[in-house]
KOLLO-485871 format. One record per residue: residue in one letter; x, y, z of N, C-alpha, C, O in turn. Coordinates in steps of 0.02 Angstrom, whole numbers, plus 50000, padded with zeros to 5 digits. Each point is the difference from the previous one (the first is absolute). Example, Ala and Ser with C-alpha at 12.3 -4.5 7.8 and 13.67 -1.06 7.14 Angstrom:
BEGIN
A506604971650390499555005950000500455006050000500524999950033/S499305005449931500425005950003499615005550037500255005550008/
//
This chain:
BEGIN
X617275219549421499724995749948499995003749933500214997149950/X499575008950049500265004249953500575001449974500085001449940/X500324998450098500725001149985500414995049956500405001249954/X499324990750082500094995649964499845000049931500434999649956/X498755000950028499905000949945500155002749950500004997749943/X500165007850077500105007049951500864999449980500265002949953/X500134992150103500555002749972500124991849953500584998049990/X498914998749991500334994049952500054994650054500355001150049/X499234991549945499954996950030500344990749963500125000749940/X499974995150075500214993449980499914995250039499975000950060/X499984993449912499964993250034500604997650021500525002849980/X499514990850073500634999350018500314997349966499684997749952/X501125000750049500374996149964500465003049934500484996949977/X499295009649996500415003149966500685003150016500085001950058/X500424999049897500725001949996499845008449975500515003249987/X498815000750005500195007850026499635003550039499704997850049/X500295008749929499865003250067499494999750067500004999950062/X499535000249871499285000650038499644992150050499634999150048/X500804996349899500064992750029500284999950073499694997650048/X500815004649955500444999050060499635004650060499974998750060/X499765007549901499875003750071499274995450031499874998750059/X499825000149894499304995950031500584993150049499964998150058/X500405000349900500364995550071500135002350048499824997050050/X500455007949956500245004650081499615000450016499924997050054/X499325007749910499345001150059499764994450032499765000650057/X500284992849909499704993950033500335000350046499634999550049/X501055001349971500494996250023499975004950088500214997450052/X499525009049944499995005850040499464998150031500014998950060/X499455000449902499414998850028499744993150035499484998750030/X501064997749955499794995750021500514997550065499894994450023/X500565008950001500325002650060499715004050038499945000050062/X499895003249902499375005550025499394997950039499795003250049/X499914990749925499594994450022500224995850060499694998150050/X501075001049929500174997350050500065002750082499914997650056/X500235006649925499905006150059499345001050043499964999950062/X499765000649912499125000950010499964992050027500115000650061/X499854995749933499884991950019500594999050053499824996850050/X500835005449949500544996150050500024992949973499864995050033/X500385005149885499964993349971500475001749948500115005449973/X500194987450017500705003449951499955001349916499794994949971/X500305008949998499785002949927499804993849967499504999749964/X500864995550049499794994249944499404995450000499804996349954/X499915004850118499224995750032499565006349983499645002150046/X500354999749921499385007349978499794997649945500524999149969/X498944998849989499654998749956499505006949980499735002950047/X500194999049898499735004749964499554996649959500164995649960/X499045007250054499564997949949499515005249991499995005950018/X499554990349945499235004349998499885001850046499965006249999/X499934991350056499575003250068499824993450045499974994449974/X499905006950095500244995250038499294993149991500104994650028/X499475006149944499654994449982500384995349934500244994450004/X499735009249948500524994949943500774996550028500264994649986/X499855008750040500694996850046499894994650044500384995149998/X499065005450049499644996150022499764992949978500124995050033/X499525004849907499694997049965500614995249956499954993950003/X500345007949977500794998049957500624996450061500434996349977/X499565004950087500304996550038499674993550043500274994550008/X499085007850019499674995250016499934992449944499954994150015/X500065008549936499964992249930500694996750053500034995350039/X500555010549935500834996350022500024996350070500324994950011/X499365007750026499984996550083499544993249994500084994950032/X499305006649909499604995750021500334991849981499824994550020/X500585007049945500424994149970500384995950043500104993949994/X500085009850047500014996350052499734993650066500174994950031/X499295010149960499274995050026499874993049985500084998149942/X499694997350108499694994849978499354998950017499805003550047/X499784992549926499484999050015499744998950089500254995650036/X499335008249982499814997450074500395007350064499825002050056/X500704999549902500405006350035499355005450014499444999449977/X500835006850072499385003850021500425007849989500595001050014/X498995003549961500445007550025499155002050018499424998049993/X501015007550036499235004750060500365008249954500535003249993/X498864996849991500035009949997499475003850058499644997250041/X500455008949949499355002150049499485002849974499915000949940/X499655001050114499225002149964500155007450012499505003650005/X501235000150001499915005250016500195004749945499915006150002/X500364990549948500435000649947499695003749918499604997049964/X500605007950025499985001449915499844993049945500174994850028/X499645004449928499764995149983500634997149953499974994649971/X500445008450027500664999349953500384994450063500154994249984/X499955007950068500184993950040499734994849996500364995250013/X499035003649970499444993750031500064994749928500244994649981/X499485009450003499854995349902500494998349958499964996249953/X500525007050067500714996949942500044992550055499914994249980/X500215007450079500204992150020499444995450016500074994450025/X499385008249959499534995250012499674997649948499524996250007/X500755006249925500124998449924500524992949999499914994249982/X500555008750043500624994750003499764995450048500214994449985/X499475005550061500114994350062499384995449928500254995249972/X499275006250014499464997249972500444996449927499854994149995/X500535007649962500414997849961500234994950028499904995149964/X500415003350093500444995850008499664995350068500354995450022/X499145005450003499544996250034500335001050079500094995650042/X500065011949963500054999250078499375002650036499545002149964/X500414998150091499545004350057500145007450017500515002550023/X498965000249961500125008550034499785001550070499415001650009/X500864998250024499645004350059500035007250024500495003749994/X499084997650026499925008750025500045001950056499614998550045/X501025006249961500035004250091499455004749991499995003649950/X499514996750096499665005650018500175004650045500514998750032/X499205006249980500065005850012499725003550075499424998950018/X500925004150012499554999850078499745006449985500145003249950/X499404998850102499385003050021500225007249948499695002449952/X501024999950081500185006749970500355001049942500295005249987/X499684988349964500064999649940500764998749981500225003149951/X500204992850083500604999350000500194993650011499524996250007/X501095001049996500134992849973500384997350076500435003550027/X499404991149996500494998450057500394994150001499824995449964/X500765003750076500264992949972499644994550045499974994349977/X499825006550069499434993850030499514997949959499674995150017/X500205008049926499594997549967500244996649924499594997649961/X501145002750025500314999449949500434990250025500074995049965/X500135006750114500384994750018499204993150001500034994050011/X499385010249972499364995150017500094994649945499964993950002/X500185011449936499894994949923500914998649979499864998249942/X500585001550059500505000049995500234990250025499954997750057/X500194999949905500184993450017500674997449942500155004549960/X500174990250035500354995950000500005000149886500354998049954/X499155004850057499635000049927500095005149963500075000549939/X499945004550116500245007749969500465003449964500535002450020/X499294997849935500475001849933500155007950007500545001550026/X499175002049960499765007449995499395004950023499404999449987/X501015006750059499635003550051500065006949966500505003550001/X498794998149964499945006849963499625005350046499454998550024/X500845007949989499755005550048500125005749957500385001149953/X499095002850085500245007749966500325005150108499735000650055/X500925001249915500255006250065499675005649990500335005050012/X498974996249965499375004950041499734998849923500164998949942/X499135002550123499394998449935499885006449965500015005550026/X499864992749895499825006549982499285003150011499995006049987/X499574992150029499175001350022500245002650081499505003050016/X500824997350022499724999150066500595004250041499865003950047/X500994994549923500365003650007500484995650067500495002050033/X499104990949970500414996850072500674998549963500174998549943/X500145002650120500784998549983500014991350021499694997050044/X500745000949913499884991250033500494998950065500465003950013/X499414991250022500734997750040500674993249969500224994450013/X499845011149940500414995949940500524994250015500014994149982/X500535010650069500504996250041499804992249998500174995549963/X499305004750103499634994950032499764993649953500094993950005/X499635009749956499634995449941500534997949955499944994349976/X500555009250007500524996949943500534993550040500284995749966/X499805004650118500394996050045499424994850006500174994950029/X499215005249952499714994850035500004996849940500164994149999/X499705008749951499894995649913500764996349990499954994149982/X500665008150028500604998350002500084993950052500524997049988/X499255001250048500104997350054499574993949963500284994550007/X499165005449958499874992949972500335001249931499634998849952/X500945003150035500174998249937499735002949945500184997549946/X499335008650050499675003249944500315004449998500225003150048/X499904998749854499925007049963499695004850033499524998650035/X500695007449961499385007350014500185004249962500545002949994/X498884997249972499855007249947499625004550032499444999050023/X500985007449978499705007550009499755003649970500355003349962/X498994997950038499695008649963500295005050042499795001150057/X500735002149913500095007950029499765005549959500255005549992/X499164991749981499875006949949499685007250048500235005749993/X499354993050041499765005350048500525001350064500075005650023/X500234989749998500524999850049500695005449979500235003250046/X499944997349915500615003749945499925007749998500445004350001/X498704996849993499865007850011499965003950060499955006150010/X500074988450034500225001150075500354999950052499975002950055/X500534991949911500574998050050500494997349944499904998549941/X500685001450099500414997849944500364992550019500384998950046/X499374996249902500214992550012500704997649998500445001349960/X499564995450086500754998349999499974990749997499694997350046/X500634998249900499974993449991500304998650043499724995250026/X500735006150003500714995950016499684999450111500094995450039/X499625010249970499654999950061499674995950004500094995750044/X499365003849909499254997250001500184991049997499694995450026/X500975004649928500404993649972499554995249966499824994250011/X500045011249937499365000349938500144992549963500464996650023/X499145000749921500254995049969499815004649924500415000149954/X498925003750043499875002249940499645007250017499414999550015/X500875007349985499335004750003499845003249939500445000949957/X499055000750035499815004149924499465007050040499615000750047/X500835004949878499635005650029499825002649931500154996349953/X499515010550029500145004549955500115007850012499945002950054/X500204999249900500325006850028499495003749983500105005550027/X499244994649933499525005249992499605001150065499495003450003/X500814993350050499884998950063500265006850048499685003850036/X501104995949946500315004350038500245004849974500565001650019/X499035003349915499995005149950500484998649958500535003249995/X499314992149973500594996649963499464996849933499404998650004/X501095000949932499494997649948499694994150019499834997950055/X500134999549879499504993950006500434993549984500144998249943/X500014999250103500564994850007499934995650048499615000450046/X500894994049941499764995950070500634997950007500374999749951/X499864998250117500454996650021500134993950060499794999650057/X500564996749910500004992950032500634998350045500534998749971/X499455001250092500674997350003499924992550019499544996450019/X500975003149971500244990650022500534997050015500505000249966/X499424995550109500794995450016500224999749944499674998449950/X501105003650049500344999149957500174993249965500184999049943/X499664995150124500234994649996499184997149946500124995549959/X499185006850044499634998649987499935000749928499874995549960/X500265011550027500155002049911500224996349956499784999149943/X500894997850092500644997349980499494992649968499884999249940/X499914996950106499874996150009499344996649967500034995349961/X499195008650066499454999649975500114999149898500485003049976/X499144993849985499905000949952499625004949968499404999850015/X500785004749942499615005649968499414996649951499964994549972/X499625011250030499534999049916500415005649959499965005950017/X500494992149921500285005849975500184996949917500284994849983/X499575008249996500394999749930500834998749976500465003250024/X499624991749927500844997550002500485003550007500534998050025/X499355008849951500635005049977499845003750048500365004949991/X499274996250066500225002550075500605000150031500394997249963/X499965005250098500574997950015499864992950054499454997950016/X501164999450005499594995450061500045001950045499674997050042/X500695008449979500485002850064499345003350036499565002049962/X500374998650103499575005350028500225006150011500604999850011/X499155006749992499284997450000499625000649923499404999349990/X501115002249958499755000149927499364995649988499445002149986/X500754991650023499644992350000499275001750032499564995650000/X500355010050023499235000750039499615004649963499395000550008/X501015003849942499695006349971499994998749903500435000249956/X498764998550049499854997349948499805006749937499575004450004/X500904994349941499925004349946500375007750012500325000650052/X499655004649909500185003750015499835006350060499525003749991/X500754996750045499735003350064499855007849983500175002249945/X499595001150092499565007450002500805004250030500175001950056/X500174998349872500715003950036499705009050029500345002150047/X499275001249936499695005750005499664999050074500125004250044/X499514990949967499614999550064500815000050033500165005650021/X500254990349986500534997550035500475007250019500335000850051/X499575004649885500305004350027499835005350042500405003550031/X498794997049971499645003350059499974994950069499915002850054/X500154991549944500344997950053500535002250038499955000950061/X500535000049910500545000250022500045008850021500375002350043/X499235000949920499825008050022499574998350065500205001050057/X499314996749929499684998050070499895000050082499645002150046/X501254991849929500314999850071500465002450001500414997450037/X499795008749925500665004850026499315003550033500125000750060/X499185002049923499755004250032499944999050067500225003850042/X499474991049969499954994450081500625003350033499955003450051/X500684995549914500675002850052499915007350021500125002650054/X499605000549881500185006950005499675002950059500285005050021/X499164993050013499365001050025500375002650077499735004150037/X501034992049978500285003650064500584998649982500405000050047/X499814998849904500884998249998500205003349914499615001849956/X501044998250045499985001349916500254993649961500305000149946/X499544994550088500274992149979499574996050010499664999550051/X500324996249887499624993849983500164994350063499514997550027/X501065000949992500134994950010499474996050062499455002150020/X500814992949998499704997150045499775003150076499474998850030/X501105005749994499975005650056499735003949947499744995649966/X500145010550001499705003749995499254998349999499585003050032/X500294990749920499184998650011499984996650072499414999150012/X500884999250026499764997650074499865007650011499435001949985/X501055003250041499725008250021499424999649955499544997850035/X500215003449900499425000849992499574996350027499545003650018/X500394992249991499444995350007499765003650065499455002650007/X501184997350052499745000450057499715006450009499635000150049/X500405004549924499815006449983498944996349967499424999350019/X500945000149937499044999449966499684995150049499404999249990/X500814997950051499564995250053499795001650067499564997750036/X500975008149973499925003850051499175004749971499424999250018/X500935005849926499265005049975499454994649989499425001350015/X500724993649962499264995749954499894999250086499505003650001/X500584994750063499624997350055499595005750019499414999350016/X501025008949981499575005150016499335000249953499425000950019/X500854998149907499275000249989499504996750011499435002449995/X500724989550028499574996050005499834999650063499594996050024/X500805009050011499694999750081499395005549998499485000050034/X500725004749917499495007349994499404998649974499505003450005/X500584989849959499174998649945499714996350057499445002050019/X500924991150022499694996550045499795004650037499394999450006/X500875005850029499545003250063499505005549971499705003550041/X500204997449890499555004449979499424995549977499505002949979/X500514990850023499554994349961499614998450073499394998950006/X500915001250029499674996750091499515004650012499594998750043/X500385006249927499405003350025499445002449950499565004250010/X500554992249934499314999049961499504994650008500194995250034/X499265004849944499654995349993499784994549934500315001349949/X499284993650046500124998249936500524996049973499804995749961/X500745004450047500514997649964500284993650044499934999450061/X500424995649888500244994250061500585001649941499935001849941/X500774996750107500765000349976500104991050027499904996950051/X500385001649876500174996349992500904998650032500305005350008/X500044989250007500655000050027499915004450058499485002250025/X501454999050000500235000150057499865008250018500015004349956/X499884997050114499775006050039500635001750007500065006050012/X500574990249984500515001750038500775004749934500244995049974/X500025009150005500305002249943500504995350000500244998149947/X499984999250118500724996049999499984993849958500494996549991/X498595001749969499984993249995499655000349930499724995349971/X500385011650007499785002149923500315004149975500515002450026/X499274999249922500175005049928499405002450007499464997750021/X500845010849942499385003050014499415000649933499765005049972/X500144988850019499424998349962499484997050041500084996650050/X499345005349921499484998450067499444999049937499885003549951/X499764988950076499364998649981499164999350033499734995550032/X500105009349950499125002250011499494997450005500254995849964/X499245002450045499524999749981499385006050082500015001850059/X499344998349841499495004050066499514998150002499774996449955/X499905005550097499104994450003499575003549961499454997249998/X500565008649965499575003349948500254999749935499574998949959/X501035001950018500265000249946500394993449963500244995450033/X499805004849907500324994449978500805001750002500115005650025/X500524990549952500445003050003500075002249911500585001349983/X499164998949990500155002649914499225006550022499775003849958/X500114996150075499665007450023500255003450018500035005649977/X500434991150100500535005050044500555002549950500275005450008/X499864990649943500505003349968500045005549947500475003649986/X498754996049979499805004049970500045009250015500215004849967/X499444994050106499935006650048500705003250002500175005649983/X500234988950044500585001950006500545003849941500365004950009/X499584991849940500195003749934499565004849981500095003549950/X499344997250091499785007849963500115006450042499745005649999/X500824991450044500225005850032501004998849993500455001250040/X499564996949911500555000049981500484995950038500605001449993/X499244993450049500284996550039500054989449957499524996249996/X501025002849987500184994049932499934993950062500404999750046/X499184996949950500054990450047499774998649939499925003349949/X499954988650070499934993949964499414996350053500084999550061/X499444998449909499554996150017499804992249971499875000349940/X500074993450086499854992250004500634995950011500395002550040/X499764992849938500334993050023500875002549991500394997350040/X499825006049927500655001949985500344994449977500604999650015/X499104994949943500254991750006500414996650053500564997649993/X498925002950079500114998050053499494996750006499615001050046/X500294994249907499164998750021499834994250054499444999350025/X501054997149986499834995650071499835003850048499484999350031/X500945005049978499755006450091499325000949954499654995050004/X500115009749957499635001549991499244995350011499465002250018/X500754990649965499574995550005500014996350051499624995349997/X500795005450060499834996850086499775006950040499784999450057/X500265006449915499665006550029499365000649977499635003750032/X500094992949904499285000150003499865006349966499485003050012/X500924999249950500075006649972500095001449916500055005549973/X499954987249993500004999049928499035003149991500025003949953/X499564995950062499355001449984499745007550017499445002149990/X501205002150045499975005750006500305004249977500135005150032/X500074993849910500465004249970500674998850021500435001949960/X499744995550090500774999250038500305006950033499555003649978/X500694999150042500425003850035500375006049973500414999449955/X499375009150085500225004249981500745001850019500055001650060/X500554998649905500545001549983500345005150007500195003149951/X499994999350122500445007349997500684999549990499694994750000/X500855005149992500844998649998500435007950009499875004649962/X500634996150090500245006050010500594997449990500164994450022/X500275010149938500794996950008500615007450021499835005650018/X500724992449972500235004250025500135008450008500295003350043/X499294998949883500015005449966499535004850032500055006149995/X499334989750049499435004450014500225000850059500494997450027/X499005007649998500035004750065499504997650048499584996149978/X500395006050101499685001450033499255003949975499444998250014/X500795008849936499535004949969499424993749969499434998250014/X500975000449947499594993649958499454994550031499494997849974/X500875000650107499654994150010499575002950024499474997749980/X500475007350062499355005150021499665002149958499445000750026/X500555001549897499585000849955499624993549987499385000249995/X500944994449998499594992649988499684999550048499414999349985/X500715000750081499415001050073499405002449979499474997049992/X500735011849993499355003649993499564996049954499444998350018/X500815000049922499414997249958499754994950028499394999650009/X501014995550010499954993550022499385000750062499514996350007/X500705010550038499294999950057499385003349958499444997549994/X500765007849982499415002249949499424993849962499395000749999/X500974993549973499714995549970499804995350056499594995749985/X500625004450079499444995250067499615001950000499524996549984/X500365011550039499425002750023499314999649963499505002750025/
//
């Protein structure tokens, strides 16, 4: 990002230098993108970050809609999933309904095929929660929403720092992620059926292009963020391969999912034997990320977190704008939920130091 800067930067569309190279970096990075998704360079949308992207496509879908139509989001969801389309369903006079969430804080399709009817326009999920760390059963849920004829929009924003998404498997209609997610700037990215881009009507200004995915990326884009992107996910490759591509980030991935389960197998069996604390989500690593949410019967969680940073240990404490879970857990009047997140960088050493404090602060 530096490099960019320092060596002379331009907008697109110019006949010299500095013009053209900001064209190539788009053009890298956003192959680059493509790579990372298993989606072809031209269904990659570049924006602010995965709520404004969000918010700016949902208008385009909602146009679609007629009065009396239904989409279901879930209660398990970041609030960037929930409120852009339940903005839009209320604009245009449809019905929202809500998948809830079972016992261990995760989404099932028996309960999705419950509200799902003839009516069903659009099926919004997140592939793992960011509070809780459940991985969804995405497959399942995207074949059953397909099967009555609905859209599905993906949050992979927490899902992306853990696993690596593939559209063309999942046989996505829309996923959105950002990369400050997966040590990457502050960016967001959208992908979309190609056939959908093409097709859907934009909110965009005249002198836009019409072509996708231009037609989705409103004003001038963050060419600097775009180029730490594209550093980003050469790093992702580098991590076991010396290549970006699609095989090199599959070897990574399977590499960081393999270490992220050790750690999250090392925190789960060091957590089973404290007292005090209830863990929120799955007991099982195969069915999370190793983010894990807290709570304790003495402490608040903007207490627990306090302690915790004064021993030099960084969480996040309340709703994380997840506030439906937060509010069928009964946990909006308690401060909401203490916040640990391990990703691939930390150690074993590490998760045993968070223990010690973590039992230190039961006792």
């Amino acid at each position: 990002m530096s490099d960019y800067q320092h060596a002379g930067s331009a907008n697109l569309g110019g006949f010299f230098t500095t013009s053209e190279e900001t064209v190539a970096l788009v053009e890298r990075a956003r192959e680059a993108a493509g790579h990372l998704l298993n989606a072809p360079p031209q269904s990659i949308v570049f924006g602010l970050n995965m709520t404004s992207l969000t918010l700016a496509l949902s208008r385009s879908i909602a146009t679609t809609w007629q009065k009396g139509d239904e989409i279901i989001v879930s209660s398990l969801d970041h609030d960037a999933n929930i409120t852009p389309w339940v903005l839009a369903a209320e604009e245009r006079g449809c019905t929202v309904r809500k998948m809830d969430f079972t016992a261990s804080q995760n989404l099932c399709v028996t309960e999705l095929e419950r509200l799902l009817c003839d009516k069903t326009r659009l099926v919004a999920f997140t592939l793992a929660s960011n509070v809780t760390g459940s991985i969804t059963p995405a497959s399942a849920l995207i074949k059953a929403a397909h099967s009555a004829n609905a859209l599905v929009y993906l949050d992979a924003v927490h899902y992306t720092a853990h696993r690596l998404p593939d559209v063309q498997a999942l046989d996505a209609d829309f996923l959105a992620c950002s990369a400050y997610k997966f040590c990457g700037p502050y960016l967001g990215l959208l992908y979309g059926r190609p056939e959908l881009l093409s097709t859907l009507k934009p909110y965009k200004v005249r002198a836009a292009k019409d072509q996708p995915p231009w037609r989705w990326e409103t004003g001038t884009q963050n060419f600097t963020a775009i180029a730490g992107l594209l550093a980003c996910i050469k790093y992702h490759g580098w991590l076991t391969s010396s290549d970006y591509d699609r095989k090199g980030l599959q070897a990574s991935a399977n590499w960081l999912e393999q270490h992220e389960q050790q750690l999250s197998q090392g925190f789960l069996d060091g957590l089973r034997h404290m007292t005090g604390f209830t863990l929120y989500g799955s007991d099982t690593t195969a069915e999370r990320t190793p983010t894990f949410a807290l709570a304790h019967h003495r402490h608040s969680s903007v207490r627990l977190g306090q302690l915790l940073a004064q021993q030099g240990i960084y969480t996040w404490s309340g709703h994380f704008y997840a506030l439906d879970l937060l509010d069928r857990l009964n946990l909006q009047d308690r401060d909401g939920l203490l916040r640990i997140g391990f990703v691939h960088y930390h150690t074993l050493e590490e998760i045993n130091r968070v223990l010690n404090v973590l039992e230190d602060i039961s006792e």
